[in-house]
N, CA, C and O atoms as a GROMACS GRO file, in nm:
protein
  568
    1UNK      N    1   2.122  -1.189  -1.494
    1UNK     CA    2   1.983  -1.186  -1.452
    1UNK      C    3   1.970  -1.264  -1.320
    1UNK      O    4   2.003  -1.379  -1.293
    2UNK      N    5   1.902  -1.155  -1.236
    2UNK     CA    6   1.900  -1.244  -1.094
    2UNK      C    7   1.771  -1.338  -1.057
    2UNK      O    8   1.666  -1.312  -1.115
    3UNK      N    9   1.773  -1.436  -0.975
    3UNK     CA   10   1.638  -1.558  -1.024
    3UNK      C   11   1.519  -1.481  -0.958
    3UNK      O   12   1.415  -1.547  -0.968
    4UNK      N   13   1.506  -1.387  -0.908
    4UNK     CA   14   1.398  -1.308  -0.885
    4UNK      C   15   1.371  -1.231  -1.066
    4UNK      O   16   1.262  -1.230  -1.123
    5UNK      N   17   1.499  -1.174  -1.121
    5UNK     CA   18   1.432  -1.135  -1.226
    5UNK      C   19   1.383  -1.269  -1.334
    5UNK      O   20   1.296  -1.280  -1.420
    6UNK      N   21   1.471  -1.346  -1.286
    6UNK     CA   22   1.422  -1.480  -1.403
    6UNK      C   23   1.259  -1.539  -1.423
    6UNK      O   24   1.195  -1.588  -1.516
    7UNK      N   25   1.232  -1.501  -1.273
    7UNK     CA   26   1.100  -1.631  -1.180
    7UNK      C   27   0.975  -1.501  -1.245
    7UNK      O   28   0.862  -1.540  -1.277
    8UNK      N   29   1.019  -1.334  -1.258
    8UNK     CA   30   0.924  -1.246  -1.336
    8UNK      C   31   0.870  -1.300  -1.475
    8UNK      O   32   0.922  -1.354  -1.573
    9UNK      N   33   0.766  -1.269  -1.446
    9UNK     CA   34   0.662  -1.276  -1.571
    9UNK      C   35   0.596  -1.188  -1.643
    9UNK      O   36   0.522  -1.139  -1.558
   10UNK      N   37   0.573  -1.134  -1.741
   10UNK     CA   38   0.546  -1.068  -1.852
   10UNK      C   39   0.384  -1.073  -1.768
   10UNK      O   40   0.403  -1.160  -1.683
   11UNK      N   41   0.283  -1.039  -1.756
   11UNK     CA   42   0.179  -1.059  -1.743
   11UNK      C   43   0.124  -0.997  -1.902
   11UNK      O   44   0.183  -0.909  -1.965
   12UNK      N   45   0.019  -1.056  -1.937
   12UNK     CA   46  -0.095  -0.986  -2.028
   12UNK      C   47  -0.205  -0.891  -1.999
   12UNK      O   48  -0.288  -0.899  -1.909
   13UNK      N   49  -0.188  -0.785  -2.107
   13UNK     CA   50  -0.279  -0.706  -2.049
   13UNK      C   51  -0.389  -0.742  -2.021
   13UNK      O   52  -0.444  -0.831  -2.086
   14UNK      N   53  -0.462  -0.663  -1.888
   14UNK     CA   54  -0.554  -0.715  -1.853
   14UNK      C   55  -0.602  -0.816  -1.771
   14UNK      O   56  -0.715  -0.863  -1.758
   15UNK      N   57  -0.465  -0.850  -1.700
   15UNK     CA   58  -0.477  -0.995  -1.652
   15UNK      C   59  -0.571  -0.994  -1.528
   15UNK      O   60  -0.604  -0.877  -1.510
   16UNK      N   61  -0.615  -1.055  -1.457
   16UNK     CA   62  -0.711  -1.021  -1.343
   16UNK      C   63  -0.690  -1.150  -1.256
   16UNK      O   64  -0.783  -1.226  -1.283
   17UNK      N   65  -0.602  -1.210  -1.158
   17UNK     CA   66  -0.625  -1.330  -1.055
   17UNK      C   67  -0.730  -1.415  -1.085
   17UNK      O   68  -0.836  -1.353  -1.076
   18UNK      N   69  -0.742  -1.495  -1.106
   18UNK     CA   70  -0.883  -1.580  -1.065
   18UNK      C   71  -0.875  -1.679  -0.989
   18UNK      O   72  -0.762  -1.704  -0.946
   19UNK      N   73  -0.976  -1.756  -0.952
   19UNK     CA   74  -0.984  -1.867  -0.818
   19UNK      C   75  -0.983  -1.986  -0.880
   19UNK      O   76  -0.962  -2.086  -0.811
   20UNK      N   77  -1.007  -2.002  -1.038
   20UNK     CA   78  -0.976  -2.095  -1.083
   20UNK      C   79  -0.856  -2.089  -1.147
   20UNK      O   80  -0.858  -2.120  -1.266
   21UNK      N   81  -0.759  -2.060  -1.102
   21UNK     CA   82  -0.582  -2.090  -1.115
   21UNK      C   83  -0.492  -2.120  -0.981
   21UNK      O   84  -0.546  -2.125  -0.870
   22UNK      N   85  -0.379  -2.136  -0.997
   22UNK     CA   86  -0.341  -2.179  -0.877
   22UNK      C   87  -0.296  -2.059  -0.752
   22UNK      O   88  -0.203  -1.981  -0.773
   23UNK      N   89  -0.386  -2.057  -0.607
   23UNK     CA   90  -0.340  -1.935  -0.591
   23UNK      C   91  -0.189  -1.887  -0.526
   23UNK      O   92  -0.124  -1.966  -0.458
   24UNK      N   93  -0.158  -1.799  -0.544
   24UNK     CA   94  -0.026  -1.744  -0.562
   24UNK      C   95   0.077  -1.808  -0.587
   24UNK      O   96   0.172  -1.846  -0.519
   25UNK      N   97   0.039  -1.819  -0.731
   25UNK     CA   98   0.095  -1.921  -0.789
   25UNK      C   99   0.156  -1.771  -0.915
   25UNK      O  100   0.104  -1.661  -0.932
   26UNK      N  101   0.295  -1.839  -0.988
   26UNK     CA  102   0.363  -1.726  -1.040
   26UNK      C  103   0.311  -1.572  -1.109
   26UNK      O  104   0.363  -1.461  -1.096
   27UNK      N  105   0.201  -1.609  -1.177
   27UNK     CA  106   0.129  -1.522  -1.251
   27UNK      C  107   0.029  -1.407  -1.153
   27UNK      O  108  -0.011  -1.297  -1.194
   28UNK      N  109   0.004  -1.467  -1.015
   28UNK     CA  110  -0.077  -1.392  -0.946
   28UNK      C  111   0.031  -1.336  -0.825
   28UNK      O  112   0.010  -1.239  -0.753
   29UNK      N  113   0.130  -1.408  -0.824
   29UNK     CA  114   0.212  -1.327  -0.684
   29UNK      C  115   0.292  -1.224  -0.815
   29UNK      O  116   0.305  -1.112  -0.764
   30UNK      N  117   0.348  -1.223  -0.957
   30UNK     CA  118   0.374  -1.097  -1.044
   30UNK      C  119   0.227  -1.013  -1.050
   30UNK      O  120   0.241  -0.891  -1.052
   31UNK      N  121   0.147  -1.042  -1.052
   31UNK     CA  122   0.028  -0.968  -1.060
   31UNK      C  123   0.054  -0.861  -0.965
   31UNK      O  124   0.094  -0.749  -0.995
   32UNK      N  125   0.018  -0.921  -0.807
   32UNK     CA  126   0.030  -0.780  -0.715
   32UNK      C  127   0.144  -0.728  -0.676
   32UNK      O  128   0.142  -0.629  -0.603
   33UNK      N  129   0.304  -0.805  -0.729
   33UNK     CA  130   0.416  -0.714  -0.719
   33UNK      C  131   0.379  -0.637  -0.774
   33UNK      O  132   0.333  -0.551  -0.699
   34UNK      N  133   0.361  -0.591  -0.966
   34UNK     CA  134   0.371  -0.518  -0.997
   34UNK      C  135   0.252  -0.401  -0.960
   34UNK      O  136   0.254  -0.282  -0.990
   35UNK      N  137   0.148  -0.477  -0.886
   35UNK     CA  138   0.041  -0.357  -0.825
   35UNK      C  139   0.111  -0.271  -0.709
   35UNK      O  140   0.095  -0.149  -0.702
   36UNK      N  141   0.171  -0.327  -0.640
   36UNK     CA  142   0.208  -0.325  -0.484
   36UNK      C  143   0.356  -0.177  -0.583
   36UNK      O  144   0.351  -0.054  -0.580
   37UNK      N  145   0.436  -0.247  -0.637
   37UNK     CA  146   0.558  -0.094  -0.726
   37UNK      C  147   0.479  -0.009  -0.780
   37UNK      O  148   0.505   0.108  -0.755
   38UNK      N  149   0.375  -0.035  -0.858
   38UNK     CA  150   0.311   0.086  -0.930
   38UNK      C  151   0.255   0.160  -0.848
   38UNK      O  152   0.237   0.269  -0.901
   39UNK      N  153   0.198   0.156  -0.692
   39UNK     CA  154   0.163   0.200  -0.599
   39UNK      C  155   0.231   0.296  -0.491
   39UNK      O  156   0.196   0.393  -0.423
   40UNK      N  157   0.340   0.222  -0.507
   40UNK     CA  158   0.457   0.274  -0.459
   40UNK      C  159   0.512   0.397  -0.530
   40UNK      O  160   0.512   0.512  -0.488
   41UNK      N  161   0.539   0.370  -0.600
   41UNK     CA  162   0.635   0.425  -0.746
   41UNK      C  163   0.509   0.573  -0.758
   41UNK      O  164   0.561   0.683  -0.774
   42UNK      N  165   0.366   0.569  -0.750
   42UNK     CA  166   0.288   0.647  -0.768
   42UNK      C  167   0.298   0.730  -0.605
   42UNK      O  168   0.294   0.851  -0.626
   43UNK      N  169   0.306   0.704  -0.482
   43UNK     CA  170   0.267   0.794  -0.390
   43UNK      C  171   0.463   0.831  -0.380
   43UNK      O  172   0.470   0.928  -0.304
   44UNK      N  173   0.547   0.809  -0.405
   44UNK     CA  174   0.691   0.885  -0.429
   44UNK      C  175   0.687   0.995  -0.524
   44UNK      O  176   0.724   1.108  -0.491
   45UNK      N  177   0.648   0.969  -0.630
   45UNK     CA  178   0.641   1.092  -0.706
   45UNK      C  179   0.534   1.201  -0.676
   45UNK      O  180   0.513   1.309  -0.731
   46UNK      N  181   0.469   1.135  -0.564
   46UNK     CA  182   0.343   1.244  -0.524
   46UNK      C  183   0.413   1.300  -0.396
   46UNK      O  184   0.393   1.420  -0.381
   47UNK      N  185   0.481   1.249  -0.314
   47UNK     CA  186   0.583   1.302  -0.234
   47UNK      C  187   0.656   1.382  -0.315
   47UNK      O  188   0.619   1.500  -0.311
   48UNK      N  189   0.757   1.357  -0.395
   48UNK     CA  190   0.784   1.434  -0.472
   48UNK      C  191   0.771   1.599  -0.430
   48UNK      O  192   0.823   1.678  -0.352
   49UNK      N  193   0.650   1.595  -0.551
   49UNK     CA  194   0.557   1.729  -0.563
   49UNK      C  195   0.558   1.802  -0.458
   49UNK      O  196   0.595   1.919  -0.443
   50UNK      N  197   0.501   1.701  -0.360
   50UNK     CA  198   0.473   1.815  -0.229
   50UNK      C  199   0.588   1.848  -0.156
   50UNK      O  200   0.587   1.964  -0.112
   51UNK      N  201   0.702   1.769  -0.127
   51UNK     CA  202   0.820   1.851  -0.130
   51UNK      C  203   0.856   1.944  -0.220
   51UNK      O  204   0.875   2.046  -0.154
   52UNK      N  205   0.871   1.962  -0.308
   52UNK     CA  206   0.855   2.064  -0.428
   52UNK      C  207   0.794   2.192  -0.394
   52UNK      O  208   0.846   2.302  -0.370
   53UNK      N  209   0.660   2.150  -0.398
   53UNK     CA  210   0.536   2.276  -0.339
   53UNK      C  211   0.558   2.332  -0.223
   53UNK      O  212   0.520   2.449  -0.224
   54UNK      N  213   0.627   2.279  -0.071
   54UNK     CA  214   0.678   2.306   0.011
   54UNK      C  215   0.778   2.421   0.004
   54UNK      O  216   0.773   2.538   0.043
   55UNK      N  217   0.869   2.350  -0.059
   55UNK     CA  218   0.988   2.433  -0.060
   55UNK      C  219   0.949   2.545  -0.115
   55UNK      O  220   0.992   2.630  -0.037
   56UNK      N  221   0.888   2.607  -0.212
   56UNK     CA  222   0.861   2.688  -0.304
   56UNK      C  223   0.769   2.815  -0.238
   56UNK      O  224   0.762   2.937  -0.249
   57UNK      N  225   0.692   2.681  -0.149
   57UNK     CA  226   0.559   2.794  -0.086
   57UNK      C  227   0.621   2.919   0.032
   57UNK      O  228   0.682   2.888   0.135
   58UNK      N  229   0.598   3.029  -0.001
   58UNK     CA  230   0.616   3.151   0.072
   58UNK      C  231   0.537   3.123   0.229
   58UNK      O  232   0.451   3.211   0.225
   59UNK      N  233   0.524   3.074   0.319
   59UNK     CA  234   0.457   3.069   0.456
   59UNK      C  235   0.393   3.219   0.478
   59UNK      O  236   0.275   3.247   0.497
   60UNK      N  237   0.488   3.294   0.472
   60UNK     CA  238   0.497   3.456   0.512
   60UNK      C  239   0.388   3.506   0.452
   60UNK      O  240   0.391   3.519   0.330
   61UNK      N  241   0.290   3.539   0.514
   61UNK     CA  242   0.149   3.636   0.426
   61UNK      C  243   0.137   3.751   0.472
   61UNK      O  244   0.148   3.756   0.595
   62UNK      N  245   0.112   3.877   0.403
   62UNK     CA  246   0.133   4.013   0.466
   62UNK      C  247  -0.034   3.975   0.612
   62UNK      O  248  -0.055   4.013   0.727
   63UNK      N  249  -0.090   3.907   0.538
   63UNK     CA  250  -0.263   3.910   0.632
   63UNK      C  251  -0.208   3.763   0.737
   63UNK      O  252  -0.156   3.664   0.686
   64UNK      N  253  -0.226   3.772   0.834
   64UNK     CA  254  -0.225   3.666   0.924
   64UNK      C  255  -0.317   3.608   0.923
   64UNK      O  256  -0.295   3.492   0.886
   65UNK      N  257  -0.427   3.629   0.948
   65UNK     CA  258  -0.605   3.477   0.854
   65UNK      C  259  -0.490   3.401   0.748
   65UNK      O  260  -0.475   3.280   0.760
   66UNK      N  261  -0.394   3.491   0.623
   66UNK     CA  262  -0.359   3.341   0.530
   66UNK      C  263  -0.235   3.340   0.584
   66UNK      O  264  -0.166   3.280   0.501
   67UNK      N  265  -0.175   3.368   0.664
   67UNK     CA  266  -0.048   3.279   0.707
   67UNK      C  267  -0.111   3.203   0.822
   67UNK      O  268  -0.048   3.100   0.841
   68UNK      N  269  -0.223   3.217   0.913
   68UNK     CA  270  -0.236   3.079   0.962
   68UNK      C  271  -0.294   2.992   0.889
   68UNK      O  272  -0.276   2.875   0.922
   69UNK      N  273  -0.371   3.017   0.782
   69UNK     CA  274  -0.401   2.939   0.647
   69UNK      C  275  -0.323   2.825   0.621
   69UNK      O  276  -0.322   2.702   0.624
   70UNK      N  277  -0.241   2.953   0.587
   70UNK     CA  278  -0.122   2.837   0.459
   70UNK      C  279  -0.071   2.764   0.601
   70UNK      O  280  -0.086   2.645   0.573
   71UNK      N  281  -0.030   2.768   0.707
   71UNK     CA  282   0.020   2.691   0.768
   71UNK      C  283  -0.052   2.543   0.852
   71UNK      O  284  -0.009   2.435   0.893
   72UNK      N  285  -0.176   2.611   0.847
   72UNK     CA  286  -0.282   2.499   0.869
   72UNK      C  287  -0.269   2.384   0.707
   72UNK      O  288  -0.251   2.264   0.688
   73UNK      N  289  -0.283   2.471   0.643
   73UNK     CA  290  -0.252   2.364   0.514
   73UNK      C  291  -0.133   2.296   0.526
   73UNK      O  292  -0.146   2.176   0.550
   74UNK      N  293  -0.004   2.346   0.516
   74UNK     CA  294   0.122   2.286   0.560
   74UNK      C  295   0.108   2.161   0.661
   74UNK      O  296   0.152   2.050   0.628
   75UNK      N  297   0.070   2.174   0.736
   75UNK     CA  298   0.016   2.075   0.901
   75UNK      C  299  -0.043   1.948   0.779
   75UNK      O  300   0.006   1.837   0.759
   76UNK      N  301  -0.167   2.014   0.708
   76UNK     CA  302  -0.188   1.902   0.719
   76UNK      C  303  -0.158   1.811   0.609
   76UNK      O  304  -0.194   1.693   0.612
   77UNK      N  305  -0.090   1.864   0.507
   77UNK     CA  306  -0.022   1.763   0.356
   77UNK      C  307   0.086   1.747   0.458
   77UNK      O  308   0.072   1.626   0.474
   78UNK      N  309   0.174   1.776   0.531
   78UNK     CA  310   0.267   1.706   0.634
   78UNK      C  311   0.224   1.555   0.664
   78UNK      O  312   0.266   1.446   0.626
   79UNK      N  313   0.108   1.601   0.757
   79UNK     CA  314   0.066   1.456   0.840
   79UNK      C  315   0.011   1.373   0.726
   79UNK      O  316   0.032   1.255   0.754
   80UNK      N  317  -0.061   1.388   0.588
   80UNK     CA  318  -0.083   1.339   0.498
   80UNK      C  319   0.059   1.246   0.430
   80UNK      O  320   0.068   1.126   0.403
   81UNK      N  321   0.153   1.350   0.416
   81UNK     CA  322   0.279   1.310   0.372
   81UNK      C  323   0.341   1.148   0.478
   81UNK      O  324   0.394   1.052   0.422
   82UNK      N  325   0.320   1.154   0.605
   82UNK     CA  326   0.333   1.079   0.716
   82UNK      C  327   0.247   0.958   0.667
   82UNK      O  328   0.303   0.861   0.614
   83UNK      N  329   0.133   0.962   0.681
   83UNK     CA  330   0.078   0.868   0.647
   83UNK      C  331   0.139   0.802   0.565
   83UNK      O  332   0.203   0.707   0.610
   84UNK      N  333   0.142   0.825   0.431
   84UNK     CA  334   0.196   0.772   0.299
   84UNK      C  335   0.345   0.747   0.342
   84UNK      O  336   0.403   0.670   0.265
   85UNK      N  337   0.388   0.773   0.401
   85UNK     CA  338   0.498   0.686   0.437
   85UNK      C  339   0.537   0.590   0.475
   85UNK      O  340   0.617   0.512   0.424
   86UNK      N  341   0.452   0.585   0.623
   86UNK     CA  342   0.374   0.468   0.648
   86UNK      C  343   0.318   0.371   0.565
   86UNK      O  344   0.370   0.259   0.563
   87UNK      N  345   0.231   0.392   0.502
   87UNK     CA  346   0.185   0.292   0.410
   87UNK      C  347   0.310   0.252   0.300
   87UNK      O  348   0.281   0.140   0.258
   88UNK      N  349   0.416   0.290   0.249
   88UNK     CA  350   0.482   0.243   0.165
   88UNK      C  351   0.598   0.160   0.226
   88UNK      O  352   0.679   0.094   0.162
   89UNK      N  353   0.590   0.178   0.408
   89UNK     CA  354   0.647   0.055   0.475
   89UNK      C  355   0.517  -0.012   0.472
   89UNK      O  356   0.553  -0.109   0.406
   90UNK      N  357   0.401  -0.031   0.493
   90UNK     CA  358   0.348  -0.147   0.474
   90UNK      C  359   0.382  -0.244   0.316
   90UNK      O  360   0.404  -0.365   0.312
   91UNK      N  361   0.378  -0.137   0.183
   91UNK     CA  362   0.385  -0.192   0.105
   91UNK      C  363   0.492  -0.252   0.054
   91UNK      O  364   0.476  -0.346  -0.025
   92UNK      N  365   0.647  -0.197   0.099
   92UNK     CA  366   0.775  -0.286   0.172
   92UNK      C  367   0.738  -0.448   0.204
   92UNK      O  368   0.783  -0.553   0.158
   93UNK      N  369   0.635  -0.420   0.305
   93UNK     CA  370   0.652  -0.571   0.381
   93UNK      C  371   0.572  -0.679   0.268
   93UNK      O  372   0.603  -0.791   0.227
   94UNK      N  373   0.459  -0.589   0.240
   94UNK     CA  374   0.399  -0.701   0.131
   94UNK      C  375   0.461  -0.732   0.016
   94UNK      O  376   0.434  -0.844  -0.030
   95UNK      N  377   0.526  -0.673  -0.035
   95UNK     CA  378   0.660  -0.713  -0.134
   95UNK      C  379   0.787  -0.790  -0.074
   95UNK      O  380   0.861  -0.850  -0.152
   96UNK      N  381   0.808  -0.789   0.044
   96UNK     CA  382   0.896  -0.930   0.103
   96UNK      C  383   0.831  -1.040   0.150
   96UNK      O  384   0.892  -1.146   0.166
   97UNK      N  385   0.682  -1.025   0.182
   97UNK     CA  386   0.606  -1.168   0.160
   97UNK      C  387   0.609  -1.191   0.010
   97UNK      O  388   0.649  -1.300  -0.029
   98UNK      N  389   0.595  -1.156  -0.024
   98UNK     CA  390   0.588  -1.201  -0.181
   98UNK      C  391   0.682  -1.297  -0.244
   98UNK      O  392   0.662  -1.401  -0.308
   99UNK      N  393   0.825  -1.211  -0.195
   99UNK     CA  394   0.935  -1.249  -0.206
   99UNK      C  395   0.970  -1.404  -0.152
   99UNK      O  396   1.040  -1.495  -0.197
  100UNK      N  397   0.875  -1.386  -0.022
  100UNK     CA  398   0.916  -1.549   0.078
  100UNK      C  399   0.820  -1.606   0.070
  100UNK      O  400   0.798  -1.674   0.170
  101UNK      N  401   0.726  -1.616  -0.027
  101UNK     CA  402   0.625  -1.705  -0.035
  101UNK      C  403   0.482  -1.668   0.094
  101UNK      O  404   0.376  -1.730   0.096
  102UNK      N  405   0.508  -1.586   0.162
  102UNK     CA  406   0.369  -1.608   0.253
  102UNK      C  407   0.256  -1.472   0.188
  102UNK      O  408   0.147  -1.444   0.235
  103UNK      N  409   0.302  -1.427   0.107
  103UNK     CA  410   0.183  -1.320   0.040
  103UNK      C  411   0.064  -1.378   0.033
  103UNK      O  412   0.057  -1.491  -0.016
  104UNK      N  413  -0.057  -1.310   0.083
  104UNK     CA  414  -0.204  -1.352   0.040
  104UNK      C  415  -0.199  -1.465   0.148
  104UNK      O  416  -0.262  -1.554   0.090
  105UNK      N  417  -0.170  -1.508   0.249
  105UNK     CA  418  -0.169  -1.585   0.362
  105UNK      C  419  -0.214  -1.509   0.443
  105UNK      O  420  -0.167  -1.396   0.448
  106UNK      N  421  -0.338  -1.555   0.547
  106UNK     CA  422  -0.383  -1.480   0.657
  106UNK      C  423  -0.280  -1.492   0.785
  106UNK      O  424  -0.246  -1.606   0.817
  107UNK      N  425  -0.212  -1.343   0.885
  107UNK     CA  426  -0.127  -1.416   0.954
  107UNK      C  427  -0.208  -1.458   1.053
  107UNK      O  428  -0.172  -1.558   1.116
  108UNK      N  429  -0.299  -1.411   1.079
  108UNK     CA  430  -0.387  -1.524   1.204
  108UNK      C  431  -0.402  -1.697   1.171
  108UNK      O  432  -0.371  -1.782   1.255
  109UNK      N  433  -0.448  -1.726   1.048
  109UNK     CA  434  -0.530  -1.821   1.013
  109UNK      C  435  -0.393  -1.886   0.947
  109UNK      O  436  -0.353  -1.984   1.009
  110UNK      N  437  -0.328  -1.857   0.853
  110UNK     CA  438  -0.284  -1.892   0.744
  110UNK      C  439  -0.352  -1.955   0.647
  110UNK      O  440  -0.305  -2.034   0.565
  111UNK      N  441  -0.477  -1.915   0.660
  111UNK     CA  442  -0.581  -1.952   0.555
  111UNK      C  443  -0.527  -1.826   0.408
  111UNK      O  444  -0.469  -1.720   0.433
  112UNK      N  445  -0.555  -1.861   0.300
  112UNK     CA  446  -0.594  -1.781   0.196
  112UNK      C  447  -0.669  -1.661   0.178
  112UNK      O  448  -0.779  -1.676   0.126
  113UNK      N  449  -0.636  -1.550   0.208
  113UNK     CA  450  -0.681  -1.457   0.144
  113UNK      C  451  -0.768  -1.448   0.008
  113UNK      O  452  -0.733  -1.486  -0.104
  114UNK      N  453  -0.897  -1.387   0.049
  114UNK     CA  454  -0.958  -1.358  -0.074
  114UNK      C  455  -0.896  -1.299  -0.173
  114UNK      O  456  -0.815  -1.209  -0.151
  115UNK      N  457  -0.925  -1.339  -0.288
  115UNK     CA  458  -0.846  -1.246  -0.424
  115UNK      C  459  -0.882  -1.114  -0.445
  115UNK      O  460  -0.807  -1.023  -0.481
  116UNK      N  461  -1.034  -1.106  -0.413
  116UNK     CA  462  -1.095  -0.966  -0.372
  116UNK      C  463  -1.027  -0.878  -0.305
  116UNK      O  464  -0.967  -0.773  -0.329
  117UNK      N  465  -1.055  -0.959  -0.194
  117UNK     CA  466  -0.980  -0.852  -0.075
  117UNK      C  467  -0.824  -0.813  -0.084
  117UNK      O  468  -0.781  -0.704  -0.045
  118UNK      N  469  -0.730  -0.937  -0.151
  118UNK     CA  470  -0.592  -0.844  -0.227
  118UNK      C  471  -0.612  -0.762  -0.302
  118UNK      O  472  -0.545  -0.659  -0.293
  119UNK      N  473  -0.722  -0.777  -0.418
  119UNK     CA  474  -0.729  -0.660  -0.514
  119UNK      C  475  -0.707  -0.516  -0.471
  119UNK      O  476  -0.627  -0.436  -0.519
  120UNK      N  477  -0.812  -0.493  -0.349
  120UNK     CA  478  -0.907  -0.398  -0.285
  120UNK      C  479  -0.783  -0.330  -0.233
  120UNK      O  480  -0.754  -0.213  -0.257
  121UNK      N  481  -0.701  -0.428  -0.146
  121UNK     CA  482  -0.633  -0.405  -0.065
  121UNK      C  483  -0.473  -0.523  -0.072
  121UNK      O  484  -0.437  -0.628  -0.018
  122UNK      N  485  -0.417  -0.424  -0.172
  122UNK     CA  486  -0.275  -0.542  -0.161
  122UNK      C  487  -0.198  -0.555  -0.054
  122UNK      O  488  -0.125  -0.653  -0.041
  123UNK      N  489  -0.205  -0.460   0.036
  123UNK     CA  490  -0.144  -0.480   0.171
  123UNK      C  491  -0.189  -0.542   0.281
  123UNK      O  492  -0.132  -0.541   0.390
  124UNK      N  493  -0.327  -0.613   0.244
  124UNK     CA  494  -0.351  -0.657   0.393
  124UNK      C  495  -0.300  -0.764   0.413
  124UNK      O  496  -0.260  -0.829   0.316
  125UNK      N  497  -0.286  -0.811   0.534
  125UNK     CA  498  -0.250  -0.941   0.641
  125UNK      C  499  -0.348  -1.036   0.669
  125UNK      O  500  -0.323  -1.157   0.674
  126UNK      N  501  -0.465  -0.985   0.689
  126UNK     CA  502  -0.555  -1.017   0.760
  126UNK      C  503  -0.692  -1.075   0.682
  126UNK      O  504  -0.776  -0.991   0.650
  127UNK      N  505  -0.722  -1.236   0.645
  127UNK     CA  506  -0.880  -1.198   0.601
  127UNK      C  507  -0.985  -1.159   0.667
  127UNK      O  508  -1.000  -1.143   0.788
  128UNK      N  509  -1.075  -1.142   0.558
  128UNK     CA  510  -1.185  -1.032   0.630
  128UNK      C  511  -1.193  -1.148   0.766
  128UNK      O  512  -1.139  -1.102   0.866
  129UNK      N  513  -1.235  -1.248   0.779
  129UNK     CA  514  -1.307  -1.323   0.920
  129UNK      C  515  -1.200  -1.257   1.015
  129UNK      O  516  -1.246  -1.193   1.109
  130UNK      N  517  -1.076  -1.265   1.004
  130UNK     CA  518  -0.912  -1.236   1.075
  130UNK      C  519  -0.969  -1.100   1.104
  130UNK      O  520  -0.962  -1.062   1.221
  131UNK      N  521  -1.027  -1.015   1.011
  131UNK     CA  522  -1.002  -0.872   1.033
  131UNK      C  523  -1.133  -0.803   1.113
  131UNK      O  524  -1.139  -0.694   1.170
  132UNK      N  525  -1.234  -0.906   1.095
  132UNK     CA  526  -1.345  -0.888   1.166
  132UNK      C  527  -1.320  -0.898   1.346
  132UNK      O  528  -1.358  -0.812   1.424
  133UNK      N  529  -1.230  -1.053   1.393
  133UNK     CA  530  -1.241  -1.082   1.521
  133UNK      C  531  -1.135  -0.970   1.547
  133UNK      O  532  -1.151  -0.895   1.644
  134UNK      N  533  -1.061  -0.959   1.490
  134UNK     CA  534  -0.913  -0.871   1.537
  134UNK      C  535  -1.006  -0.707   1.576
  134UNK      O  536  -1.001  -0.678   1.696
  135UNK      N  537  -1.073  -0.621   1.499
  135UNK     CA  538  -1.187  -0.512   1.528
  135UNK      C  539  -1.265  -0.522   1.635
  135UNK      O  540  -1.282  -0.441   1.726
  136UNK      N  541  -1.332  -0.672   1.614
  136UNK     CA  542  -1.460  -0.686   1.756
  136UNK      C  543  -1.376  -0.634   1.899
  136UNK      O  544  -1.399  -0.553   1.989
  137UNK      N  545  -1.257  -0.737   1.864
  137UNK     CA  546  -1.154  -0.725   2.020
  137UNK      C  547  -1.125  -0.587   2.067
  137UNK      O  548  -1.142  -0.550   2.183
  138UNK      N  549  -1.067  -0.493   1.943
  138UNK     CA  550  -1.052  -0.388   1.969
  138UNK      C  551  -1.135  -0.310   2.034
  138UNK      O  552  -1.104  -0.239   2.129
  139UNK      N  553  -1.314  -0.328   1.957
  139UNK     CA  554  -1.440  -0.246   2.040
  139UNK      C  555  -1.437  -0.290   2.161
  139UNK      O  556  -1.464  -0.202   2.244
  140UNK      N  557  -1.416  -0.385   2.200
  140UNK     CA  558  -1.478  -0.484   2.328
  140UNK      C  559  -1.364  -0.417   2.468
  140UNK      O  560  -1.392  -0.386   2.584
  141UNK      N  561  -1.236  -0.416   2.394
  141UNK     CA  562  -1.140  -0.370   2.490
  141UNK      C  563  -1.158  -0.200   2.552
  141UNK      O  564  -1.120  -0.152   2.659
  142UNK      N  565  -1.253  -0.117   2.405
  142UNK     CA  566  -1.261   0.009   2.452
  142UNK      C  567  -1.313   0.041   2.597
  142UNK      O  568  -1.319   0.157   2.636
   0.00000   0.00000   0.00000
């Protein structure tokens, strides 16, 4: 047993973070691993599928309206597919903070992350104040 599997915790069903425990403290950094894999583990097998459905799908339509159809569809569970890829390197990285202790750390601030806002969002970096000035800048630069 490796001390990553040792340092795992059984959680209880139902368990939910709270602000009155210690934060990311063992029970709440197993909390959003296992959110952050089940997340994971859920948009792979949905990749999956659509590789599946891909392969399977005929492009070729005797009517050209549904072969540019189906290929407009193709385009866009593609770039859909992209995305979600993307995001499961984000959810990579938040599972090696986890790993090194800075999970739920703002990287601007290194203030604490709301428990909310991990819930909402187990991948973010940023608390909302972090994620607010980091946006303004962006409008301001348009």
């Amino acid at each position: 047993m490796t001390k990553v599997e040792k340092k795992r915790t059984k959680l209880a069903k139902g368990y939910r973070p709270s602000k009155d425990e210690k934060f990311m403290g063992v029970k709440q950094q197993e909390y959003f691993r296992q959110k952050l894999e089940t997340w994971k583990s859920d948009i792979i097998d949905q990749t999956k599928g659509t590789i599946e459905f891909l392969q399977g799908e005929n492009v070729s339509h005797p009517d050209m309206a549904d072969t540019a159809s189906a290929n407009a569809d193709r385009q866009l569970e593609l770039r859909s597919r992209d995305r979600q890829r993307k995001l499961i390197s984000k959810i990579d990285k938040a599972l090696t903070r986890i790993e090194n202790g800075s999970y739920g750390y703002c990287e601007e601030t290194g203030d604490p992350i709301r428990l909310g806002r991990l819930d909402a969002r187990p991948i973010a970096t940023l608390s909302i104040e972090a994620q607010e000035m980091h946006e303004r800048g962006e409008r301001a630069s348009r």
